[in-house]
C-alpha positions, 0 to 999 in steps of 0.5 A, spaced: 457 559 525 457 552 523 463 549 527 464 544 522 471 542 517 471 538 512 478 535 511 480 532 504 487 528 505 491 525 499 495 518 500 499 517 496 499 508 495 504 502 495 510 508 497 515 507 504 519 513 507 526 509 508 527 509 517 535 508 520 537 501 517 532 499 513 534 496 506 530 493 501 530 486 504 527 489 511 521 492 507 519 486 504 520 483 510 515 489 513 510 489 507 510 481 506 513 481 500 520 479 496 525 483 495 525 482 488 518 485 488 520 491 492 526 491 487 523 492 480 520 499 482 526 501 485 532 497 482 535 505 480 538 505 488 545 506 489 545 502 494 538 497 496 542 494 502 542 501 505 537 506 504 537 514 505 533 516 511 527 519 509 528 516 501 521 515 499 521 507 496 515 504 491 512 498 493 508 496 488 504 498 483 497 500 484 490 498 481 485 503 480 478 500 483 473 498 478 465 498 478 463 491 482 470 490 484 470 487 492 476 486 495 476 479 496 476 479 488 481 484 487 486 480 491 484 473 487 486 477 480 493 479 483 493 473 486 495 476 493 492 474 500 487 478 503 490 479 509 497 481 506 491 487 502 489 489 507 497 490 511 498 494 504 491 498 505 490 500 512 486 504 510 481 499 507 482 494 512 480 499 519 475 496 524 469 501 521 471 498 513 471 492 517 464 493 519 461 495 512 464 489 509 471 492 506 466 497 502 471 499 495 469 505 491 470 506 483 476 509 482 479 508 489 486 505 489 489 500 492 496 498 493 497 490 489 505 489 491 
């Protein structure tokens, strides 16, 4: 028989599992962001200063792709650098993305902290 597998892996965008230590200050430091930012999806939190281990953080929102939409255009519109999108999108900004021009497809999400 065919050896082949296909795979379909769902990622979940703009989330965080909390480490030892962190804080909201820390992952904003990470993700390159204001407190304040990571704050507003998570201002619920018992304890910002000290997070759970393994406690699950939203960064930001997320933006659904659009017909014609290029990442250079997506991060004007939420007005964010392009490095910082592609630190918040490792997926979109891989060497292979890279090479095809950080190729977006229609519907695709995108992490706009």
């Amino acid at each position: 028989g065919d050896p082949s597998v296909c795979v379909v892996i769902t990622v979940s965008r703009c989330l965080f599992c909390a480490n030892t230590g962190d804080s909201l200050q820390t992952v904003a430091q990470l993700f390159h962001t204001s407190w304040s930012e990571v704050w507003s999806g998570n201002h619920l939190l018992p304890d910002p200063d000290l997070l759970q281990v393994e406690q699950i953080i939203t960064l930001g929102p997320t933006y659904v792709v659009r017909a014609g939409d290029d990442l250079d255009h997506v991060a004007e519109r939420f007005g964010v650098a392009l490095p910082d999108m592609l630190l918040w999108n490792p997926d979109v900004g891989d060497a292979s993305a890279a090479a095809a021009g950080y190729a977006l497809h229609e519907m695709q999400e995108l992490c706009v902290i």
